[in-house]
Structures are given as C-alpha cells and as structure tokens.
C-alpha positions in Angstrom: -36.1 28.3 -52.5 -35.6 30.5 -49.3 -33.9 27.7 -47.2 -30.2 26.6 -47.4 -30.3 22.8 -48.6 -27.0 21.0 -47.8 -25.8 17.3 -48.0 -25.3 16.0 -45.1 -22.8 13.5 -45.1 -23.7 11.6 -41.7 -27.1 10.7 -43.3 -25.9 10.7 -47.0 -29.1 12.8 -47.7 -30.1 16.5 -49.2 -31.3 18.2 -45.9 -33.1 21.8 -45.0 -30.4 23.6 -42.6 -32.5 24.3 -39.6 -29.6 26.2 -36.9 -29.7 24.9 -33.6 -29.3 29.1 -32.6 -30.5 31.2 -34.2 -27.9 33.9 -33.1 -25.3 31.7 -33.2 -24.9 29.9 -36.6 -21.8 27.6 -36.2 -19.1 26.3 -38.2 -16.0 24.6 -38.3 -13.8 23.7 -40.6 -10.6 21.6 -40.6 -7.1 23.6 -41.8 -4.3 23.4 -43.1 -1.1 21.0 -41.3 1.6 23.4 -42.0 4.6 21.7 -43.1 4.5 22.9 -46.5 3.1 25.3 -48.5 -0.6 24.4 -49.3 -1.2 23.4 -52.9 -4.5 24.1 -55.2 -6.6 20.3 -53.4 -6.1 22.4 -49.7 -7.4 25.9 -51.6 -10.8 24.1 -52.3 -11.7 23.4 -49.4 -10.8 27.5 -48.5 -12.9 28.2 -51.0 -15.7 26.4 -50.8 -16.3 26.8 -46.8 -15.4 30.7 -47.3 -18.5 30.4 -50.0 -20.7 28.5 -47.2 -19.7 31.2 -44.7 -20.7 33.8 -47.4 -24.1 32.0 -47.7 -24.7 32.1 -44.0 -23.9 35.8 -43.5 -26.1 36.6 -46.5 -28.4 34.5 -45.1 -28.1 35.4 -40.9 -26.0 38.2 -41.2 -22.5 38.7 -40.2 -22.6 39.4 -36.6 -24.8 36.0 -36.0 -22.2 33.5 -38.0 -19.7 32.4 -36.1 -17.0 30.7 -38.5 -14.0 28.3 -37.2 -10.8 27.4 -39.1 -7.9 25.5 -37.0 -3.9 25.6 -37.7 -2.8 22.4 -36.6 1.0 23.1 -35.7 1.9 20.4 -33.7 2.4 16.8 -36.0 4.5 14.0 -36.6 4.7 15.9 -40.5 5.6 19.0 -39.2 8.5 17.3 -36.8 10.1 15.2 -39.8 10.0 18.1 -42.3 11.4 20.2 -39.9 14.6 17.9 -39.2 14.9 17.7 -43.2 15.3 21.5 -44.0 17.2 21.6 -41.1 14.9 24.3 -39.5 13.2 24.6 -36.2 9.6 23.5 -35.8 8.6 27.3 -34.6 10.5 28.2 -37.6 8.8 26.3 -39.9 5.1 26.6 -39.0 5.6 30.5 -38.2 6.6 29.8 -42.3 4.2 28.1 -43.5 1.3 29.3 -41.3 2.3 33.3 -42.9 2.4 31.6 -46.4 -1.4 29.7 -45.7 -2.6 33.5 -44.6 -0.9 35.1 -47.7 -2.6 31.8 -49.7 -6.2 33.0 -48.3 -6.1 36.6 -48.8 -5.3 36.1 -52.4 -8.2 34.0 -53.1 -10.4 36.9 -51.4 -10.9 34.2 -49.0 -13.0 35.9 -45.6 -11.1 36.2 -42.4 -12.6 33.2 -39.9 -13.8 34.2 -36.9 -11.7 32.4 -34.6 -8.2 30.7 -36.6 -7.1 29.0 -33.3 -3.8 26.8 -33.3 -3.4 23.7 -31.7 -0.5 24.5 -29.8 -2.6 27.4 -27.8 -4.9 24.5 -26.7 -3.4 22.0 -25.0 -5.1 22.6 -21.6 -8.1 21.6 -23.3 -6.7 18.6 -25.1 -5.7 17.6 -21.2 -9.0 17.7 -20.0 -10.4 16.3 -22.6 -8.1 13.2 -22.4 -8.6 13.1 -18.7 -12.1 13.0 -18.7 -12.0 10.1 -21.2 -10.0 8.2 -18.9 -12.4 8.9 -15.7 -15.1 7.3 -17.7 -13.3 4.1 -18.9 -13.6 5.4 -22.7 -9.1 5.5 -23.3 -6.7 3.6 -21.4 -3.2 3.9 -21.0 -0.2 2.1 -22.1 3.4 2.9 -22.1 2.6 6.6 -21.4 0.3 6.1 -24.5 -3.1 6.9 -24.3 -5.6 5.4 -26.8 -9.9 5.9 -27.5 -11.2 2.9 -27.1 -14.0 2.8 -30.2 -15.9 0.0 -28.0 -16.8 2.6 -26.1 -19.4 4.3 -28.4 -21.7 2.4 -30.2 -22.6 4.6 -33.6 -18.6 4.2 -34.7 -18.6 4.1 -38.3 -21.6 5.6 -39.5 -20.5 8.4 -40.9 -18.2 6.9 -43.1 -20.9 4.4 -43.7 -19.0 1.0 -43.1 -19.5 -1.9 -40.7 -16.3 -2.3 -37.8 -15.4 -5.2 -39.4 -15.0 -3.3 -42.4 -12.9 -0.6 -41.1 -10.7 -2.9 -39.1 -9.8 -4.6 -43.0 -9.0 -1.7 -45.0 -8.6 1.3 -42.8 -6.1 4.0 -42.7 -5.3 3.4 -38.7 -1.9 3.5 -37.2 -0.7 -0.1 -36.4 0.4 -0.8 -32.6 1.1 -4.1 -30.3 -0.1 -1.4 -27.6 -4.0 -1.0 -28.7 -6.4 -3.1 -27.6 -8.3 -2.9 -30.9 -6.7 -2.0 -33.9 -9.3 0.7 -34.5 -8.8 2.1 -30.9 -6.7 5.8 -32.0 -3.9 7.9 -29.6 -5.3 10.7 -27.8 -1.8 11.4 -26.4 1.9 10.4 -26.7 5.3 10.9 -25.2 7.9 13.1 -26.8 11.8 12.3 -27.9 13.6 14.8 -25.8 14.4 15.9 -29.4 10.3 16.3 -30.0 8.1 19.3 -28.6 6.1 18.0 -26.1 4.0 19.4 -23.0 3.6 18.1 -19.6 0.9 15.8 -18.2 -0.3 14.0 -15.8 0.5 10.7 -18.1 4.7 12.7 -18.6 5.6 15.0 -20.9 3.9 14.5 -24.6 2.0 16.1 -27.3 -1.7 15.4 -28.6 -3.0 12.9 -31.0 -3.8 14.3 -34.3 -7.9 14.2 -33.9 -8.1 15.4 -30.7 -7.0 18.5 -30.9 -10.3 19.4 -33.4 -12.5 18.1 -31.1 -10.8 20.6 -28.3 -10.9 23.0 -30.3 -14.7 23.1 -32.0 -15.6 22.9 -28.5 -14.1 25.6 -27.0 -15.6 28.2 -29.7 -18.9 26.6 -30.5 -19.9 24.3 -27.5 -20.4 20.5 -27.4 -22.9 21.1 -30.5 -22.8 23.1 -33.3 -24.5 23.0 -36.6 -21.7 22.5 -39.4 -18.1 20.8 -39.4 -16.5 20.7 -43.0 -13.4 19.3 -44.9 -12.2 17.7 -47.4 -13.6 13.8 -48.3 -10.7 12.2 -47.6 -10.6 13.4 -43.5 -14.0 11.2 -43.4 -12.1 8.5 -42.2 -10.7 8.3 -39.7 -10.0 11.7 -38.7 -14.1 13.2 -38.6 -14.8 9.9 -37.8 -12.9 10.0 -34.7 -14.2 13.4 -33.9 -17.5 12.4 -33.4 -16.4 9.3 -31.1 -14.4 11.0 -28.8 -16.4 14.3 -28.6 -20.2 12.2 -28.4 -18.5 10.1 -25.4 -17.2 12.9 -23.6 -19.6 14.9 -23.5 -22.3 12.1 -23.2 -24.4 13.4 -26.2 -25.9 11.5 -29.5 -24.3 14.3 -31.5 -21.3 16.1 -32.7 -22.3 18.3 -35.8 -25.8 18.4 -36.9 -24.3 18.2 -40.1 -21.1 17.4 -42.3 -20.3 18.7 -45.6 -17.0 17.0 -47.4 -15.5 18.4 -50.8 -14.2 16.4 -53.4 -10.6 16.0 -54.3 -8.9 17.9 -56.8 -7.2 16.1 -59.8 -4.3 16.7 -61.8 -5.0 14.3 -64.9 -7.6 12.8 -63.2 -5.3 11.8 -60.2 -6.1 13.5 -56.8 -3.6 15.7 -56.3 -1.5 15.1 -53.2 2.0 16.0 -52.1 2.6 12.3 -51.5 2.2 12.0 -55.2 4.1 14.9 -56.1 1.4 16.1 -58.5 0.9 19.1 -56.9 0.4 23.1 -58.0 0.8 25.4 -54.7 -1.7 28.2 -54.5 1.0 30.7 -54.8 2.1 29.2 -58.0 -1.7 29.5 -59.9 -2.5 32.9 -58.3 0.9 34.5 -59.6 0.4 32.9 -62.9 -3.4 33.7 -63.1 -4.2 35.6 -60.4 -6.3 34.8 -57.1 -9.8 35.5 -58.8 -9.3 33.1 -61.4 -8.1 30.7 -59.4 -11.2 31.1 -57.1 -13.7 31.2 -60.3 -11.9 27.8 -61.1 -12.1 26.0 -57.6 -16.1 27.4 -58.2 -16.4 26.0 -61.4 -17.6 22.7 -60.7 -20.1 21.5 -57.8 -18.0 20.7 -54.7 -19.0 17.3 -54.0 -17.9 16.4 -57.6 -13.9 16.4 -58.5 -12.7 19.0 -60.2 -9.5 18.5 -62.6 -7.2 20.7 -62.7 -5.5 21.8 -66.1 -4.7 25.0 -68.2 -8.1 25.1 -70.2 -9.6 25.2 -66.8 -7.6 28.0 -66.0 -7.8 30.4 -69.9 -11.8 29.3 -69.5 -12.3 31.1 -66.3 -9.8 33.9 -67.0 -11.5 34.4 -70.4 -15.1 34.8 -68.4 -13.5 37.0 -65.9 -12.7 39.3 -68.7 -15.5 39.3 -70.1 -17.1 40.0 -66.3 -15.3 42.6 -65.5 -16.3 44.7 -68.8 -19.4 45.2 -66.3 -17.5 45.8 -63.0 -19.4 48.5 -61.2 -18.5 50.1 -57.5 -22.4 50.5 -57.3 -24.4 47.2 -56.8 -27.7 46.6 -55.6 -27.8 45.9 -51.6 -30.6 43.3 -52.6 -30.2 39.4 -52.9 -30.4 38.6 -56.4 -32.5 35.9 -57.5 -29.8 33.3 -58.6 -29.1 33.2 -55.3 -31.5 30.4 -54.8 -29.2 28.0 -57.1 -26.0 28.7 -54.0 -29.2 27.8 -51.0 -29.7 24.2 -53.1 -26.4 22.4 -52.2 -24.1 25.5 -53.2 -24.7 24.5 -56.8 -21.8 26.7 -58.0 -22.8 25.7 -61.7 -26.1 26.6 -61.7 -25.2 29.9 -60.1 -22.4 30.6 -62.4 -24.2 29.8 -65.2 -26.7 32.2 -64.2 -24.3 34.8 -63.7 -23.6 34.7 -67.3 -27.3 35.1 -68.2 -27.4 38.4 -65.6 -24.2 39.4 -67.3 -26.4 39.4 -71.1 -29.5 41.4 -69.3 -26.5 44.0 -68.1 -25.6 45.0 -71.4 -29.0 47.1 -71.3 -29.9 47.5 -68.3 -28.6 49.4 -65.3 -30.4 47.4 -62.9 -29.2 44.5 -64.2 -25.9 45.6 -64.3 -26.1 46.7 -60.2 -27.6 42.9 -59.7 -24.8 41.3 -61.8 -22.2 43.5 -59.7 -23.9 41.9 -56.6 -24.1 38.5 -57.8 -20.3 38.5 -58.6 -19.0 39.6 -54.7 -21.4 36.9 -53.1 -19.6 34.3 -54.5 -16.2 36.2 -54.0 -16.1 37.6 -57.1 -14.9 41.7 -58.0 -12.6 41.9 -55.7 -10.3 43.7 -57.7 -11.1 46.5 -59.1 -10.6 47.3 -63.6 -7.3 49.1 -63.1 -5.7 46.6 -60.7 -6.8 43.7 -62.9 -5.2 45.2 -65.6 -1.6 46.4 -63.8 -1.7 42.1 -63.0 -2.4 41.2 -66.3 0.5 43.5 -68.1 2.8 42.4 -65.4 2.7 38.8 -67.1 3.6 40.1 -70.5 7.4 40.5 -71.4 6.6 41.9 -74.3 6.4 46.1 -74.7 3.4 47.6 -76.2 5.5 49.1 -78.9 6.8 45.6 -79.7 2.9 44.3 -79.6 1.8 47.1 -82.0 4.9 46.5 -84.2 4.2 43.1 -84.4 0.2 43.7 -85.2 1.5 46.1 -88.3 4.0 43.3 -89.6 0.4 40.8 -89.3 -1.4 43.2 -91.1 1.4 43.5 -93.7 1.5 39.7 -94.2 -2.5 39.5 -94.6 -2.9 42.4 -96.9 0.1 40.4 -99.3 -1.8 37.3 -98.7 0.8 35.5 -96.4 -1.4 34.1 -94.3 1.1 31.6 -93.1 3.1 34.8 -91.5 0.3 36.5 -90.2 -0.8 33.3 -88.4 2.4 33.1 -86.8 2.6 36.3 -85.9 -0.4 35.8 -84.1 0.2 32.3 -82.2 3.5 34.2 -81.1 1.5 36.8 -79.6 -1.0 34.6 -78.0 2.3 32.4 -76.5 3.4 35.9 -74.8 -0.3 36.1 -73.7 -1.6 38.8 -76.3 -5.2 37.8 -77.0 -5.9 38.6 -81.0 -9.3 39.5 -82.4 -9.8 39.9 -86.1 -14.1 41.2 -86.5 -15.2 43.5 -89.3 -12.1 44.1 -90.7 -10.5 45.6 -87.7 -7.8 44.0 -85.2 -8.0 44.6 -81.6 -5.5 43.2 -79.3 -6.0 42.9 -75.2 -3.8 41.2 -72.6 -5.2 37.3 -71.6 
C-alpha cells in the first residue's frame, strides 16, 4: 500500500486521501478549551493527529504539510471557572494554555504549524457573522445572532441523522429567541462583568463553533483536505462547522474529509471532567513518563476506545524497555516497510505489532536494528535518549541502590534456607517500590520498571 487510506467520517467509508494541493496538504484540528488542565481523553486526540501529521510529512514532506491546532480562550467554561478560583480570565487561560503546551511537549507531540487563539480572531468571526446576515442565512434577536440550519440543505449528514432526529435528542442550547431549536448563536452580548468585543450588533463575544470555522479559513482557505477531533465534537460542533462555513462561502464542501477518535475510558466510562473520572496528562507523564503515555494512547486503533488502567500503562512501559535495549542515534533515512500498516487507517496495532517483529530481526542484524530505530521515531517513539530514560526511571524509586542490593542478599538468604515465603516478599516489596526482579539460570538481576 503506497496510498494513505483514512475513514472518512462524512461518508462513513474507508477512502484513498487524494490532496486537493499538492503543495499544500491541509489540516485542522480542534484544541483544547482551556479552563482546566487537559486530562489523558484530550491527549488522544494530540496524539493521534500529531501521528497523522507525522504520516503526511513522511508522506509529502514537511515543508508541504500545513498543520492547524486552535486554543479556544474565549467560553462560557472559561468565564465560570474563572469567577470560581477567583482568577482573571487572562489569568487563567495564560495558565492553562502554558500547561496544554508543557502537556504536548511531553508526549513528543510536533509543534503545529499555525496554534491560533480565538481571541486573535475576532475580526474574522465579524465578517464571517456579517456576511451570514447579508445573505439571510442568521438573523438577529435581542442582540443575539443565530445560524439559521434551514438555510443549508445537507444539515445532518455528517452525523448521519434525519432533522427530526436531531431536533429530539440533540445536545443544542434551548432559547424562546431561535426560530428553530436547531438554529445555533454565532454571536452574543457580554455582562459588563464578561469579556466581550465590539460589533456592529453591541459589544459581545463569538459563539463557540464559529470561531473554528474563522479560523480553518484563514490558514487553509474555504477548502482543505482534513479537519479532526474527538467523536463526541460530531454533533453539533463539526456539524455546525460545515453549515455555517458551506453557506458562507457558497461551496458543497468544508473538509474533504473528517477523521473523529474514540473516547477514552476509565473502567469502561468515557472519561470526562463532568464525571470526575479523569487522569490529567501531567499526572501519567510524571508517573510513567510522556513516551509511555504516548505508546499507550497508540496502543489501540483510534476509532476504537481505549480504557485506560495500570496494566495498560506496566504493558507499554515494559515494551518500552524492552525497545530501548535497541535504541540507536543512527537509523536508516529509508521508510520501513511497516509503514504501510500506519497508510491503512493509522492501524496503530498492526504497526506496533510489527515493531515488535523488527525489534526480533534487530537482535542480529544491524540493518534491522537502523530500521527498527526508524520505525520507533515515526510513530513518536525514541525520543529520549538511554541515559535520560534511565535518570526518569530512578527518579521514581525511593529506595537507594544500597538498600535494593541489601535487600536482593536477604532474598537470596531466604531462598538458599528454603524460606520461600521471605524471599517472595522480599521481592513483591521490591516490585511495590518499582524494582523489576528476574530470577533465570540461577542468577538474579534487578532493573528499575
């Protein structure tokens, strides 16, 4: 397979990526609302559109890809968590926004192209709002203005229900002032108390969908090849995208395609701060570090969810170590052949599973080991190098290495006097303090987890 295959949400089918520029590959994806600091569901979405990006530069090269990754820091969210720490709204997305940089760097996450804030755009957002209401596609009322979904005719198909549908069970914002209950704010007035922006329609502040739209357009043109996210922004945020962006710029199409990752779960409930089921990113990179963590997010295929637990976490670490036994500054400048399993749908498991059949043929061969090496950074992989893994790995142990060794002579004490009941304590003691035991031939050899 030489061609990138990727589900396409707006059809529901496997396609063949086919650019609409070849000099310009395009894509957006949606980030974070900074109110709080993002958890390990918002770091697979980094991940797996930093992997897609990674596919398209290996694929284009870097200097044609053109990647797209918004801060939205203006949101009803951000004003009410704001007021409850009791903290300015600059303060707080400055804050978080640091935090959500910090959060990408340690999951070797590559630096967007353009990372353009909603707040630096609301000249566009005007226009675009303006326009709308030259062609009779919003209306106003009460200083509010609202889409009107009427006005465009393929509203729903991407999330693949009926209007009727949507208007039953969706996610919309109830108001006596829409004219449908589908129809969605493109702009609002401000509390004096609120952050707001003048307009010809008083001083406000952007609807929540807008501002993508705005924004996508600005750095990649009415049209562009791929807009990502999370499934759950289907409806009705992407949804509305598409409405508002196809109307105003009078075209069939938004994004050629749209590629949506599943949730993650924590005990197989999508984890969510509303729930409070929620591990931050800076949490499982200081307890694991930011290449397990990324390995993890990897692990399964990114339309499917992936739960998120501790034998998640020791199974990737373990693999890691293992990996990194072969960690090389000299790879091979060639695309390996398990590439092809990333260009059908970004089949992470394929491709990993692969990597662990490249990691066999290294053992014995240098060529191998330079294609292994190679296979590992396109995916985000060996990003650390053997002594800085290591210095992160002690840093986790409380234990001293005299205590360790100490311990590992009381254990072979125990055994030789046939107390096995000791020496197995001795060793799940170690293994809590994250001492990883090996008896084989005789011999005990001890390495941090």
């Amino acid at each position: 397979m030489s061609e990138l295959h990727l589900t396409n949400s707006y059809s529901r089918k496997k396609e063949i990526f086919k650019p609409l520029n070849l000099n310009k590959i395009s894509l957006y994806a949606c980030g974070p609302t900074v109110y709080e600091k993002p958890h390990v569901g918002n770091a697979r979405a980094l991940v797996v559109f930093d992997l897609l990006y990674r596919i398209l530069i290996e694929l284009y090269g870097k200097s044609k890809v053109t990647y797209v990754r918004n801060i939205t820091d203006i949101d009803d969210k951000i004003i009410d968590a704001a007021k409850n720490k009791k903290i300015t709204i600059k303060e707080l997305t400055s804050e978080i926004t640091k935090q959500f940089n910090f959060d990408c760097n340690s999951l070797f996450c590559i630096n967007p192209s353009f990372e353009p804030k909603a707040t630096e755009h609301i000249k566009e957002m005007i226009y675009m709002v303006e326009n709308l209401l030259k062609i009779k596609a919003a209306y106003k009322k009460d200083n509010h203005i609202y889409f009107s979904v009427s006005s465009f005719k393929n509203y729903g198909k991407l999330s693949n229900k009926k209007i009727d549908d949507l208007k039953a069970g969706a996610r919309v914002e109830i108001s006596e002032l829409k004219k449908d209950p589908l129809d969605f704010v493109l702009w609002k007035p401000s509390k004096l108390d609120e952050p707001g922006w003048s307009s010809p329609w008083g001083r406000g502040r952007p609807g929540w969908h807008l501002e993508c739209s705005a924004m996508s357009e600005k750095y990649l043109g009415k049209q562009f090849d791929i807009h990502g996210g999370g499934l759950d922004l289907i409806f009705p945020h992407h949804e509305n995208e598409i409405a508002q962006s196809c109307v105003h710029n009078n075209t069939d199409k938004f994004a050629n395609f749209w590629v949506h990752n599943g949730f993650v779960t924590f005990n197989k409930e999508k984890m969510s701060k509303s729930l409070g089921n929620i591990s931050t990113i800076e949490n499982a990179n200081n307890k694991y570090s930011g290449q397990v963590v990324r390995l993890s997010l990897l692990s399964a295929h990114y339309k499917q969810p992936l739960d998120w637990n501790e034998n998640l976490l020791l199974e990737q670490s373990k693999t890691l170590d293992k990996w990194y036994s072969m960690y090389s500054k000299n790879y091979s400048e060639k695309t390996p052949d398990c590439f092809n399993a990333l260009l059908d749908d970004m089949n992470t498991p394929l491709y990993i599973s692969k990597l662990h059949e490249l990691f066999k043929q290294s053992l014995e061969n240098e060529d191998k080991k330079k294609e292994f090496n190679k296979a590992c950074r396109l995916i985000g992989l060996f990003q650390e190098n053997i002594s800085s893994r290591e210095m992160f790995k002690k840093s986790k142990i409380k234990m001293s290495k005299e205590t360790i060794l100490a311990k590992l002579k009381d254990r072979d004490i125990a055994k030789k006097s046939g107390n096995y009941k000791l020496a197995d304590k001795i060793r799940d003691e170690l293994n809590k303090q994250g001492i990883d035991i090996k008896d084989e031939k005789g011999k005990t050899t001890w390495d941090y987890k």
